[in-house]
TIVO-730735 format. One line per 10 residues: number of its first residue (from 1); for each residue x, y, z of N, C-alpha, C. Coordinates in steps of 0.1 Angstrom, whole numbers, plus 5000, padded with zeros to 4 digits. Each point is the difference from the previous one (the first is absolute). Layout:
BEGIN
NUM> X Y Z X Y Z X Y Z; ...
// end
This chain:
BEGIN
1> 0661 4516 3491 5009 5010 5006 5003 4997 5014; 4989 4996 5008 5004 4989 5014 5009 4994 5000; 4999 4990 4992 5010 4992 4999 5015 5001 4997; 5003 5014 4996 5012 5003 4993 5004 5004 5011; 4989 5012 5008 5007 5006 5014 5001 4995 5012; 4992 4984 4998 5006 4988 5009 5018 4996 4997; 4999 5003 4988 5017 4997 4995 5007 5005 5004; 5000 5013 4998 5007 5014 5010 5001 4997 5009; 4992 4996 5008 4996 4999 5017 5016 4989 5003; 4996 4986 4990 5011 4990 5005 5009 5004 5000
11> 5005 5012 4989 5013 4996 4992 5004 5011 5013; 4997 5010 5007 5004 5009 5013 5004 4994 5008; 4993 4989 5005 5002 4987 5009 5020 4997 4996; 5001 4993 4981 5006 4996 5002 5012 5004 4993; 4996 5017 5007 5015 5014 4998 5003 4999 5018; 4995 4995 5007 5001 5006 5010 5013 4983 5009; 4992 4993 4992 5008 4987 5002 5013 4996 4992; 5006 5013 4992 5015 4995 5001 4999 5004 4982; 4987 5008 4991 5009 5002 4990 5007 5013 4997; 5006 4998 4993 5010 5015 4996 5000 5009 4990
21> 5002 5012 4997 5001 5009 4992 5012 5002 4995; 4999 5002 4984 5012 5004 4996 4995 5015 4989; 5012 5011 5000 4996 5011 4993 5005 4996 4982; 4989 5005 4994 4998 4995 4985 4994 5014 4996; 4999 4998 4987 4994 5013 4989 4982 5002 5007; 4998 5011 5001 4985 5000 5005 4988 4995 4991; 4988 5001 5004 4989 4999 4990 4999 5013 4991; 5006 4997 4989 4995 5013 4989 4987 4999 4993; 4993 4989 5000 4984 5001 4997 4993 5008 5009; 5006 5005 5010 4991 5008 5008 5002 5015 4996
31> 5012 5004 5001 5000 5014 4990 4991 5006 4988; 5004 4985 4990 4994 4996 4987 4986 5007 4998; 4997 4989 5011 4983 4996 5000 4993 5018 5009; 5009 5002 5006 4991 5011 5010 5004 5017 4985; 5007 4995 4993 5004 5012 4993 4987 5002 4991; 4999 4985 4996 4986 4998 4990 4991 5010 5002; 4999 4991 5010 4987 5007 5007 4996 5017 5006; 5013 5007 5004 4999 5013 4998 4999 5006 4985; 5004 4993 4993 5000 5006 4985 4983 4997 4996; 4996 4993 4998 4983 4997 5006 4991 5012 5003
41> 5005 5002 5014 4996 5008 5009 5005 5012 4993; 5007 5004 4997 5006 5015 4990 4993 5003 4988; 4999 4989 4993 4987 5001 4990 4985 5001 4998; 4997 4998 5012 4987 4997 5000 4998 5019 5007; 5012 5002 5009 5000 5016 5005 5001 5007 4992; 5006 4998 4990 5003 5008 4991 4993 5002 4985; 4987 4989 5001 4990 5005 4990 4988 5008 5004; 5001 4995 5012 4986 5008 5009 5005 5015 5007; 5015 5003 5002 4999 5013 5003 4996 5013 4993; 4998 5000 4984 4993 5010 5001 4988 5003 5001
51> 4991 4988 5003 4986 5001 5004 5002 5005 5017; 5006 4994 5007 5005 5002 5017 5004 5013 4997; 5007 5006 4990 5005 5019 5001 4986 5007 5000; 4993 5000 4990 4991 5002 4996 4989 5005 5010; 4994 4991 5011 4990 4997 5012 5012 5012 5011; 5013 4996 5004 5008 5007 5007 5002 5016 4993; 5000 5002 4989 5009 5013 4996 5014 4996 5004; 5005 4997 4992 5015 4998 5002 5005 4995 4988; 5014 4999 4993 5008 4998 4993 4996 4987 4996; 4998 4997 4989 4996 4984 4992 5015 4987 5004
61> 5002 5010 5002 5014 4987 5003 5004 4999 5021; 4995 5008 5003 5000 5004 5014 5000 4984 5008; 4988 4992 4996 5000 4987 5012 5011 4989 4993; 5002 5005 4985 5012 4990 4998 5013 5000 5004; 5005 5015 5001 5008 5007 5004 5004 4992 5017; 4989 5003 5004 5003 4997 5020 5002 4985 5001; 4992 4990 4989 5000 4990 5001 5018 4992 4997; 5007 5008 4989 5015 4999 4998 5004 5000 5010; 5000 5015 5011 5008 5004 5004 4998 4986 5012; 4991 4998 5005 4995 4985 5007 5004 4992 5001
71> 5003 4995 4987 5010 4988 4988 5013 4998 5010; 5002 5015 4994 5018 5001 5006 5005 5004 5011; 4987 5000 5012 5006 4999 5012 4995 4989 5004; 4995 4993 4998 4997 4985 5002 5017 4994 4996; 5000 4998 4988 5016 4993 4993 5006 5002 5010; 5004 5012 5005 5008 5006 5013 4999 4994 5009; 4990 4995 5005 4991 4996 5016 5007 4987 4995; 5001 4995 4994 5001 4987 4989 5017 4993 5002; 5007 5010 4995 5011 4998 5004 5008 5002 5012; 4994 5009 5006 5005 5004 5013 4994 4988 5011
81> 4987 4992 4994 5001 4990 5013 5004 4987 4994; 5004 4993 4990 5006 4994 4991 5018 5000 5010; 5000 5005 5001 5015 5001 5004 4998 5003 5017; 4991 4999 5011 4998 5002 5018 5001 4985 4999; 5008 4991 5003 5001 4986 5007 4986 5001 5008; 4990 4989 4996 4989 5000 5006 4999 4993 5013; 5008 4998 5007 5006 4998 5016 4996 5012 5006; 5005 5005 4991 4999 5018 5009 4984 5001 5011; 4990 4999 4988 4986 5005 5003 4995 4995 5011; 5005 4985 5004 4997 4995 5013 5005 5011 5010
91> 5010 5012 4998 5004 5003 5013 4989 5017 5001; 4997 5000 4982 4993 5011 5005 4987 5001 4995; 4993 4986 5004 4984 4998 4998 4996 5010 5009; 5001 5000 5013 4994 5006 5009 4999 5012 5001; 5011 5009 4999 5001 5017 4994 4995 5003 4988; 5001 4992 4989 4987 5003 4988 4988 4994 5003; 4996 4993 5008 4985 5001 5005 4996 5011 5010; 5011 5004 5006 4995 5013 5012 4998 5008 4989; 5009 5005 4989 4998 5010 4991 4989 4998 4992; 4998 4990 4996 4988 4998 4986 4987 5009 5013
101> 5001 4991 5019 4991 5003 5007 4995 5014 4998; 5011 5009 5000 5002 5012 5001 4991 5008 4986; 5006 4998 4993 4996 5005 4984 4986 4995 5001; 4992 4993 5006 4986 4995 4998 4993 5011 5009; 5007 5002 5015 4994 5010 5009 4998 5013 4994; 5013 4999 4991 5002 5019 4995 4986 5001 4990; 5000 4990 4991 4986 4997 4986 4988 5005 5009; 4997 4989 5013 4993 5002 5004 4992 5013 5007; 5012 5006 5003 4994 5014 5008 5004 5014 4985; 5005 4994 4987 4999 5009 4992 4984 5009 4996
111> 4997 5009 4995 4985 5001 4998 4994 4999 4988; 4991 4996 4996 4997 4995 4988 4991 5009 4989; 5007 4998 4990 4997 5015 4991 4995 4989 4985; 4993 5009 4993 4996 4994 4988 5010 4993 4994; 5011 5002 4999 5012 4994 4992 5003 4983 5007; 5003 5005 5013 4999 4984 5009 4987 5002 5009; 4992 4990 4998 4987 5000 5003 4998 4995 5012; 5011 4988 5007 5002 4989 5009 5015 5006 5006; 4996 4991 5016 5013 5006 5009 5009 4987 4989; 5006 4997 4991 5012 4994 4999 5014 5005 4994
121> 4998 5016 4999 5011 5002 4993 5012 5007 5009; 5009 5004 5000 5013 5007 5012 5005 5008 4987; 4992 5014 5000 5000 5012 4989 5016 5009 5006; 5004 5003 4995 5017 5010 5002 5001 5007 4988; 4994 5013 4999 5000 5007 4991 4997 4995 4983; 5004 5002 4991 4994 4990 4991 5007 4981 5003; 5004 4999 5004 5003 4984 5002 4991 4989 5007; 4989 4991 4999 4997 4991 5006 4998 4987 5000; 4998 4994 5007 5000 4985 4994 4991 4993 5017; 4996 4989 4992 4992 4992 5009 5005 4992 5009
131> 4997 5007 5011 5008 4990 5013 4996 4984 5001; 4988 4996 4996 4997 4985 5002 5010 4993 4991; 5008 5005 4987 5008 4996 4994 5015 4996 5009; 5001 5010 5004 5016 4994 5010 4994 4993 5006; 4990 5001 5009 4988 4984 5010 5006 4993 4998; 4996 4998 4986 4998 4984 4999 5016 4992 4996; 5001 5014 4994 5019 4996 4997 5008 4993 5017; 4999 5013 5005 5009 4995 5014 4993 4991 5009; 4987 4994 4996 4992 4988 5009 5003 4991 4992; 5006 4995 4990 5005 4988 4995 5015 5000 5006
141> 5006 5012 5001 5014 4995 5003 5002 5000 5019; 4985 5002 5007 5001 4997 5015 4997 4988 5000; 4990 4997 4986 4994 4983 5006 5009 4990 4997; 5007 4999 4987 5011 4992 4997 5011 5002 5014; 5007 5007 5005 5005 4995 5011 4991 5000 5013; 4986 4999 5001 4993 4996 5013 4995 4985 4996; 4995 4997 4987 4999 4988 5001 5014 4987 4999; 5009 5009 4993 5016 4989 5004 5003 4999 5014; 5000 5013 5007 5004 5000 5014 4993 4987 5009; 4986 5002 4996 4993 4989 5007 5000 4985 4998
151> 5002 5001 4986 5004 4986 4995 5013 4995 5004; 5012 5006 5001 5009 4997 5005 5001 4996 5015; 4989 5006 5010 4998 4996 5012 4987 4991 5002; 4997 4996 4986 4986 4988 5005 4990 5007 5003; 4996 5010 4999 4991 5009 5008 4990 5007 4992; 4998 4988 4985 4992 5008 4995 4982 4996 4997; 4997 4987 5009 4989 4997 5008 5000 5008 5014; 5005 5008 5002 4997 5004 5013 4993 5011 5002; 4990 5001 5004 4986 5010 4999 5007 5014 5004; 5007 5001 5015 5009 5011 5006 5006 5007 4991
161> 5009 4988 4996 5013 5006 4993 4996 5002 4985; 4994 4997 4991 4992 5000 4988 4989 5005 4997; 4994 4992 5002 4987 5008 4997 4994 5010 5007; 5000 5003 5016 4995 5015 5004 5010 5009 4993; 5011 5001 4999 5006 5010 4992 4994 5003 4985; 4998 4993 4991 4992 4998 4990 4985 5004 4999; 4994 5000 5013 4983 5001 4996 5006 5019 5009; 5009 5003 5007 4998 5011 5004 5002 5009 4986; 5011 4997 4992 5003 5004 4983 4991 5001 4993; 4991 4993 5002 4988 5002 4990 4988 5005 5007
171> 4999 5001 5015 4989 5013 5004 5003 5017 4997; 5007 4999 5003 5016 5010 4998 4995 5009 4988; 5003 4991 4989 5002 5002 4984 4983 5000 4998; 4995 4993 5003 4984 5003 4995 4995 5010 5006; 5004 5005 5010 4995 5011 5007 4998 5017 4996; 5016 4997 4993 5008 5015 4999 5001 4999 4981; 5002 4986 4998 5005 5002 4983 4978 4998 4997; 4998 4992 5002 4988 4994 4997 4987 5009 5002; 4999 5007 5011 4991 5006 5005 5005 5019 4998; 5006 5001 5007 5007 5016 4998 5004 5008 4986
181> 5005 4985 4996 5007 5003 4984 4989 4999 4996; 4989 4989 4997 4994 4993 4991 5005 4997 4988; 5008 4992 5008 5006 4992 4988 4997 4984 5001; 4995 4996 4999 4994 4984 4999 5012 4994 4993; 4999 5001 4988 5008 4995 4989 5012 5000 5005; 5009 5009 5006 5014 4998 5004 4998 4988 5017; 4988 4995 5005 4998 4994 5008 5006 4988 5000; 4987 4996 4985 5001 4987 4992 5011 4996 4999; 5012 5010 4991 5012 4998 4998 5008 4994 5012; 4998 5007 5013 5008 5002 5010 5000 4985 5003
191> 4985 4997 5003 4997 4981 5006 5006 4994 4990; 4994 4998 4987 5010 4993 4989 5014 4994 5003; 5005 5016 5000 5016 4997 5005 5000 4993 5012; 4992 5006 5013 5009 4991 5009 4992 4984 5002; 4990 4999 4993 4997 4984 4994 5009 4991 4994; 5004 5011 4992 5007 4986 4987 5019 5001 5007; 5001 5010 5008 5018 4998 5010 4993 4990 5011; 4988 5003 5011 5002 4989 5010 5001 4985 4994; 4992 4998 4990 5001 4987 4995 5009 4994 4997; 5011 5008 4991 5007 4997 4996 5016 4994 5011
201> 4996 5011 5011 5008 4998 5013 4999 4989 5006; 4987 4998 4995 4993 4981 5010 4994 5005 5009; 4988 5012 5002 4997 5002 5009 4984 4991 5000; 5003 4988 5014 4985 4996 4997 4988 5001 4994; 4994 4989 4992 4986 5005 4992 4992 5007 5008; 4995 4995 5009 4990 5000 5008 5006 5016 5009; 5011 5004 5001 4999 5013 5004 4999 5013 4987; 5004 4992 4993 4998 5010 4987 4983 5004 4996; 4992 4989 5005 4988 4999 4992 4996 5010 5016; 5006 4996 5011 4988 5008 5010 5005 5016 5000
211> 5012 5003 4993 5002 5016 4998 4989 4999 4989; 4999 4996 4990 4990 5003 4988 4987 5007 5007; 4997 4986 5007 4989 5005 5005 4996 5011 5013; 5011 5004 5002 5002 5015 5006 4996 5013 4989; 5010 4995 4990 4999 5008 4988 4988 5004 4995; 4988 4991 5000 4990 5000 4991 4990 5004 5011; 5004 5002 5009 4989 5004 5011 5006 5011 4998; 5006 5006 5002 5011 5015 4997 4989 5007 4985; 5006 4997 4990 4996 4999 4983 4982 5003 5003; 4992 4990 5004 4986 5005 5003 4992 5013 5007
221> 5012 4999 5007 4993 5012 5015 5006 5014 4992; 5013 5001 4990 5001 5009 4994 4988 5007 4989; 5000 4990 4991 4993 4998 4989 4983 5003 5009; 4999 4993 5009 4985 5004 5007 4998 5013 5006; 5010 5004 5005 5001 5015 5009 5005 5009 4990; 4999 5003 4986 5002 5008 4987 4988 4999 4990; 4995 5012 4998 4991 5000 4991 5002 4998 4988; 5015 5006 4996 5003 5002 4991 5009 4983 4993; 5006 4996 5010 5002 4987 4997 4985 4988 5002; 4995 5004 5001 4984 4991 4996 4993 5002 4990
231> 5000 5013 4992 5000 5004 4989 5007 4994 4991; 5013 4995 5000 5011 5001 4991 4997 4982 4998; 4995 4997 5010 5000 4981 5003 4987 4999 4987; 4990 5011 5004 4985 4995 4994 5008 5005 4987; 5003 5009 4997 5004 5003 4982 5005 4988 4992; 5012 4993 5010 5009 4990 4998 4990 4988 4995; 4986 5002 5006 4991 4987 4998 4994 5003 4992; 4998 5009 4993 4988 5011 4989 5004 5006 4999; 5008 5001 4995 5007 5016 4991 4994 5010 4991; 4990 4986 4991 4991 5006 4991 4988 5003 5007
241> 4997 5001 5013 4989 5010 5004 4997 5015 5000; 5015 5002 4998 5002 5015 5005 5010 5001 4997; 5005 5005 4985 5012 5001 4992 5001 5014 4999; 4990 5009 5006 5002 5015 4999 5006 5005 5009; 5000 4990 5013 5005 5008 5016 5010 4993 5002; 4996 4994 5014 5011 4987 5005 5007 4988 4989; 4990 4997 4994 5006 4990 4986 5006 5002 4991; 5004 5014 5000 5006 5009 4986 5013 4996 4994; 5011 4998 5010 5012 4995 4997 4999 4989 4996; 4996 4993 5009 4996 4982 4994 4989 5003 4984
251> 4995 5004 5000 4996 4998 4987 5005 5008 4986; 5007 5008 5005 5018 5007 4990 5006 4989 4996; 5006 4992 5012 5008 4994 5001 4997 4990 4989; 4990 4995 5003 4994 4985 4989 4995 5007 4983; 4998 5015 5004 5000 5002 4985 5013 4999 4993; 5010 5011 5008 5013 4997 4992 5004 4987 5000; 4999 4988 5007 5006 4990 4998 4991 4992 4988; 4987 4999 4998 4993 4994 4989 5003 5006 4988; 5000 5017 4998 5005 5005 4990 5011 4999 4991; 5009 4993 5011 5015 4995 4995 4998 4989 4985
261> 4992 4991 5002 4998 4990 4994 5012 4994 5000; 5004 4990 4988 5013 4992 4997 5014 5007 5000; 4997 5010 4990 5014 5008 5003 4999 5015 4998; 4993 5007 5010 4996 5010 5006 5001 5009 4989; 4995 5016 5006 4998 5010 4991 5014 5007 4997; 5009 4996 5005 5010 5006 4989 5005 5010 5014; 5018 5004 5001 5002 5011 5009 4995 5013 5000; 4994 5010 4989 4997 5009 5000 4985 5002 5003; 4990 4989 4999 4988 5002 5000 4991 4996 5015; 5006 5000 5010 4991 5005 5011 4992 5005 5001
271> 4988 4992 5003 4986 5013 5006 5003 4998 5015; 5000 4993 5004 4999 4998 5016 5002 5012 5007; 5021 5002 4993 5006 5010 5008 4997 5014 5001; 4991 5003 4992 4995 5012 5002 4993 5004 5004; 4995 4996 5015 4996 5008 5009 4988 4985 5008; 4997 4991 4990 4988 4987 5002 5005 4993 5014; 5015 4994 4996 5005 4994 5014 5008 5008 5012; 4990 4992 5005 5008 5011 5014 5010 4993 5002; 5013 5007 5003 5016 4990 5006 5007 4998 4989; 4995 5003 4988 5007 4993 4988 5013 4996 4998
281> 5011 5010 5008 5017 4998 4998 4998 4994 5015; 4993 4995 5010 5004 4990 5011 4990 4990 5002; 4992 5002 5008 4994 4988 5002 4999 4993 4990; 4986 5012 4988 4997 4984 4992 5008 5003 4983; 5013 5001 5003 5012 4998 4991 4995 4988 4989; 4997 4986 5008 4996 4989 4997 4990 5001 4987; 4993 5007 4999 4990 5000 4994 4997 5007 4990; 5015 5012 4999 5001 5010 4986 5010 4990 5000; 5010 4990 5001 5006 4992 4992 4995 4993 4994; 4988 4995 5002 4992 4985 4996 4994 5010 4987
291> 4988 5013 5005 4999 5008 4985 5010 5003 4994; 5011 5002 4998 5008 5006 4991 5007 4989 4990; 5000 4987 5004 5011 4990 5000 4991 4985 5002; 4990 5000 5004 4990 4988 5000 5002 4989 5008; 4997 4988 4995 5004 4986 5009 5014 4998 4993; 5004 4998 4988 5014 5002 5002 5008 5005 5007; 4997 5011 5000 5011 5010 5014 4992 4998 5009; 4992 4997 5003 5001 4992 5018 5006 4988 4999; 4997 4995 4993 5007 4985 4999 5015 5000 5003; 5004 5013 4989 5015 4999 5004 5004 5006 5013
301> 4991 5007 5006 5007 5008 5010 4996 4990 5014; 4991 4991 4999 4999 4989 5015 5011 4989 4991; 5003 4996 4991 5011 4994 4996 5013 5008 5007; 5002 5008 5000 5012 5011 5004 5001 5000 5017; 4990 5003 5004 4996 4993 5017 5002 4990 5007; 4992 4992 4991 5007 4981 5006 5012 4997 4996; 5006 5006 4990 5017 4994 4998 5010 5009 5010; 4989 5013 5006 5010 5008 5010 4998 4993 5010; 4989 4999 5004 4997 4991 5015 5008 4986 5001; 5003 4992 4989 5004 4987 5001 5014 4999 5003
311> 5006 5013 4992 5011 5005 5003 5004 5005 5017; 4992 5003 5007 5000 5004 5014 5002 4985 5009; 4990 4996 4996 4997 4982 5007 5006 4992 4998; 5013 5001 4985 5010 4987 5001 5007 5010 5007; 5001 5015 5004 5016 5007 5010 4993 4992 5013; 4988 5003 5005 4996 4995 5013 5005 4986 5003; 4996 4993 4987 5004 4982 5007 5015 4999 4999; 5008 5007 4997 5013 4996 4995 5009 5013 5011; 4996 5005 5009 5002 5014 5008 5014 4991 5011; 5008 5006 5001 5010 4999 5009 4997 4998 5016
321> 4989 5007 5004 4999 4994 5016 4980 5000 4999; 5000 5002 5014 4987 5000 5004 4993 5015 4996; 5012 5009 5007 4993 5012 4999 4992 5010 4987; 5022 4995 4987 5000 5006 4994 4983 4991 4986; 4996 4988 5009 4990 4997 4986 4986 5005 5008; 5000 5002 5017 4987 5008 4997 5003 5014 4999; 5004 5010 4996 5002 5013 4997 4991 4995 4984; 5010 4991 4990 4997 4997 4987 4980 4999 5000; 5000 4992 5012 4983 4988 4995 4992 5016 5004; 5005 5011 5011 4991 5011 5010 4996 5012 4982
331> 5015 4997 4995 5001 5010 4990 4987 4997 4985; 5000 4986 5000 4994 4989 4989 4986 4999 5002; 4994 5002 5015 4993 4997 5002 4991 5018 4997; 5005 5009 5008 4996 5013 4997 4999 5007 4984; 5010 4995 4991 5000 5005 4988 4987 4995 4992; 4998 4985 5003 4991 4989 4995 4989 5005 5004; 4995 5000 5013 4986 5004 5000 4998 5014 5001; 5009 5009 4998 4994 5013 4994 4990 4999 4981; 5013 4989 4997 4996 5006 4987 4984 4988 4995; 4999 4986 5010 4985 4996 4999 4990 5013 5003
341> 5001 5009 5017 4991 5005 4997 4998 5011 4990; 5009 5005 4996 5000 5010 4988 4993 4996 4987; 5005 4988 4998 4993 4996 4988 4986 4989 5003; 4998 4995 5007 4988 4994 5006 4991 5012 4999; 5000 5014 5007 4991 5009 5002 4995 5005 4986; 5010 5004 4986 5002 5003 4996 4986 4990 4983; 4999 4991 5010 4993 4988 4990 4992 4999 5009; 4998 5004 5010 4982 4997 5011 5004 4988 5005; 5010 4991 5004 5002 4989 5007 4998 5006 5012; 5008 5013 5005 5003 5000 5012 4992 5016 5003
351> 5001 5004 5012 4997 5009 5003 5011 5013 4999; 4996 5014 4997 5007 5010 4996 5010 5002 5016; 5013 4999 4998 5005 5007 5010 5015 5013 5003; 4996 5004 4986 5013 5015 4998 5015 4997 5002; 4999 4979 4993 5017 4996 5002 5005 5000 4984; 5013 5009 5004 5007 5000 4984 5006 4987 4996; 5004 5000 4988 5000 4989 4994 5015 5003 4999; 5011 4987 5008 5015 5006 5000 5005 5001 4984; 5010 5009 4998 5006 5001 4989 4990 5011 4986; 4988 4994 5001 4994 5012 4993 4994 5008 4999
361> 4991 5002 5017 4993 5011 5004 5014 5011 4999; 4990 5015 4997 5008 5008 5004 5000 5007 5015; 5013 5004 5003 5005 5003 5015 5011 4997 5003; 5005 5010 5007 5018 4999 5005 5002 4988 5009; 4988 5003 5015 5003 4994 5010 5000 4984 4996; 4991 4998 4995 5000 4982 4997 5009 4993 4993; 5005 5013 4994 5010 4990 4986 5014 5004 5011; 5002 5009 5002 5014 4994 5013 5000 4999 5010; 4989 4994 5007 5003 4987 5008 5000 4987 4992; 5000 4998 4991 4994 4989 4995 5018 4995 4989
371> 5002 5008 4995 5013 5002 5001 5003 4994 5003; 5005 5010 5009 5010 4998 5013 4998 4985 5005; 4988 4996 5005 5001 4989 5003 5005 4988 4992; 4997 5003 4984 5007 4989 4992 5015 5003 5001; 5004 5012 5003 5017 4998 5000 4998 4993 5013; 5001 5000 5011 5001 4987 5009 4996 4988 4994; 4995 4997 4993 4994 4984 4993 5013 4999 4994; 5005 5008 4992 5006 4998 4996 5017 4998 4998; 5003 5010 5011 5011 4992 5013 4997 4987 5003; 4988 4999 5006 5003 4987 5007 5001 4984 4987
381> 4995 5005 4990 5002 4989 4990 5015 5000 4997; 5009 5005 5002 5019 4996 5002 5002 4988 5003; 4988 4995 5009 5007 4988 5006 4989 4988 4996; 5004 4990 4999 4991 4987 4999 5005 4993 5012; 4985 4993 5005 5007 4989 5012 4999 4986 4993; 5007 4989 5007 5003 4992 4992 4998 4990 5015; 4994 4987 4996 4997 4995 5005 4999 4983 5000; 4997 4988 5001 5004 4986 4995 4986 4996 4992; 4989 5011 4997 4991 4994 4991 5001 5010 4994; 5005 5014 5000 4998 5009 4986 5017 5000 4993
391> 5008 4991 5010 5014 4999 4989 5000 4988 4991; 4992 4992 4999 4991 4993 4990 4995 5006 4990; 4995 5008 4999 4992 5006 4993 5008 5011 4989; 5012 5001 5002 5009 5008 4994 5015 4992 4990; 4994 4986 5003 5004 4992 4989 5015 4996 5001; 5008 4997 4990 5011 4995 5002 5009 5015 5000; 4990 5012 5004 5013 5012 5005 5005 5002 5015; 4997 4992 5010 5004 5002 5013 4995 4982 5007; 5008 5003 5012 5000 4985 5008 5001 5005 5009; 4995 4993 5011 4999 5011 5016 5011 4987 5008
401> 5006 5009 5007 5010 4990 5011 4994 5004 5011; 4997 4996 5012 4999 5002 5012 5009 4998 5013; 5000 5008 5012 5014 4999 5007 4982 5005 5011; 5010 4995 5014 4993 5000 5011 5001 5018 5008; 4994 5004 5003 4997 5014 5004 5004 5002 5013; 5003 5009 5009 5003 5004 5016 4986 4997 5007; 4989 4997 4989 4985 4997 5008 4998 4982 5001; 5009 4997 4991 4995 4985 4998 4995 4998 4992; 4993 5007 4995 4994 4999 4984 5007 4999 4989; 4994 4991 4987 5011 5005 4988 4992 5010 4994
411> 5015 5004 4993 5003 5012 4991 5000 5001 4987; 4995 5004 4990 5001 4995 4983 5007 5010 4993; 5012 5003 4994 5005 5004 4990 5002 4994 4987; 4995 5014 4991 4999 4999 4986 5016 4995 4997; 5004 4989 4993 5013 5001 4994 4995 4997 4985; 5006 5012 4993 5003 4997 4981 5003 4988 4997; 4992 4999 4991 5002 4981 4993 5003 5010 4987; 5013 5007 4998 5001 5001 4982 5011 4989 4998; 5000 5000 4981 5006 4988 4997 5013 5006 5002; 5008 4982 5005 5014 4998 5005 5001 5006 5017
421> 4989 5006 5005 5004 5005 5012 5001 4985 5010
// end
């Protein structure tokens, strides 16, 4: 996977040196593949809600019901940013980061009641949704134009101009999302992403590795100064010590997944969801799909994942400019490692950290940003850049002519090679 996002890395290099974009039919495997996977996610909601009505008191169809309505304001979010020229967002990264800022402060000083247990929610009568979700949305679309901006001026070894802006972003975010929130898990995500964009920008190894290790001095003194995340580390290591307290989800978890066997107990026969797993329609979603549906339907549903993700990473290497492919790699990178630790935790690889699984945990807020953000992916796939080693690659349907530029550089346009032209 290094090595591919070494590819990416060149091929930005050699958008920036003269190749061109032309508008074409977009990626419809991404529609395709993201539809799948809500339908997935709608099924697996919609066997377990009337065990989830049941525990609540409420209407047997109630979480399936909210989960639709979810559907279809997502599609909306969907087409509405599908059609914003993704130019735009460069001009208003900065006012949707003041705002996402804002919406975090409001979560923050909201008060916390049995229903929302943690400062992360911005409650408005019955409407709410999780502020770290716009975060991380509008911190991919600040970082994609802060790391083009710098790259365009050389300046992206430059400690000043790079990386103190960078390590203040991530005291910042660990301070208020990591510590205040206690949200760890949206932490992870957060570095992830801006790991796999500086890289991809060309931001020196050796500065990348010494934010890490900011990072991980950060990650310890959290995890050390929390009782409750030292607990959560030792369960992670022994689950089966203490499967009645701290170990209880982790050891749900591994029952519903073992119980699954080859091709699970069938949609109507959950035990889990009735009352055993804690999170059942979010966190550990993972793990009433694996019981209900087995290693086949895991199989097929990380089959469904990697043909989405692959789908993302040929839009990144094949992206029109610099910017518009780290927005792509910020968006690929956040989708991606939500759904390892979701399903890592969910199997005891990884440690438990309350991240939904995109497309089939249930919840409004995740599924439209998440959206939304593929309608931007999927604007920006309109265009292919074309270049004198990937117009090779496209066979005897195009030939590139070159003409000299107002920089001095050459310039590559696609011309049609159809027959008799």
């Amino acid at each position: 996977m290094i090595g591919r996002s070494a590819s990416v890395g060149r091929r930005a290099s050699v958008l920036e040196q003269g190749g061109t974009g032309r508008r074409h039919r977009p990626d419809y495997w991404l529609p395709i593949l993201s539809i799948l996977l809500l339908v997935v996610g709608l099924i697996v909601i919609y066997s377990i809600s009337p065990g989830l009505a049941a525990q609540k008191n409420v209407s047997d169809n109630y979480y399936v019901n909210k989960q639709l309505i979810a559907i279809v304001l997502g599609i909306v979010g969907f087409i509405v940013m599908a059609n914003i020229p993704y130019k735009y967002w460069r001009h208003w990264s900065k006012p949707l980061l003041v705002v996402a800022g804002i919406a975090t402060v409001v979560a923050i000083i909201m008060p916390v009641i049995p229903q929302y247990p943690a400062h992360r929610w911005v409650r408005l009568g019955s409407f709410s949704f999780q502020s770290v979700e716009l975060l991380k949305f509008a911190l991919i679309v600040w970082l994609a134009k802060f790391f083009a901006e710098r790259k365009a001026q050389g300046g992206l070894g430059n400690t000043t101009e790079t990386i103190k802006p960078l390590l203040i972003v991530l005291v910042v975010l660990g301070i208020i999302v990591g510590k205040i929130q206690s949200d760890l898990g949206s932490i992870g995500v957060i570095v992830a992403v801006m790991t796999a964009m500086a890289f991809v920008a060309g931001v020196p190894l050796k500065r990348v590795v010494m934010v890490g290790g900011v990072v991980a001095i950060g990650a310890v003194l959290l995890v050390a100064g929390s009782s409750y995340r030292r607990d959560r580390l030792a369960t992670f290591l022994h689950p089966e010590k203490d499967c009645q307290n701290s170990g209880y989800q982790v050891c749900q978890a591994l029952i519903a997944v073992g119980s699954g066997g080859m091709f699970g107990l069938g949609v109507g026969n959950s035990v889990q969801a009735y009352g055993y797993l804690p999170e059942a329609q979010n966190d550990s979603i993972f793990a009433i799909l694996a019981e209900k549906f087995g290693f086949i339907g895991v199989t097929v549903l990380i089959g469904l994942f990697a043909a989405f993700f692959a789908r993302l990473f040929k839009i990144a290497e094949r992206a029109p400019d610099v910017y518009s492919q780290l927005l792509v790699v910020g968006i690929l990178a956040w989708l991606s490692t939500q759904a390892i630790i979701n399903i890592g935790a969910m199997v005891g690889l990884l440690p438990l950290k309350g991240i939904t699984l995109p497309f089939i945990s249930y919840g409004g807020t995740s599924l439209l940003f998440v959206t939304g953000a593929l309608g931007m992916i999927f604007q920006i796939s309109r265009y292919t850049s074309f270049s004198p080693s990937n117009l090779e690659s496209e066979g005897n349907r195009y030939e590139s002519t070159a003409h000299r530029g107002r920089d001095g550089r050459p310039h590559y346009t696609a011309v049609s090679r159809r027959p008799g032209a």
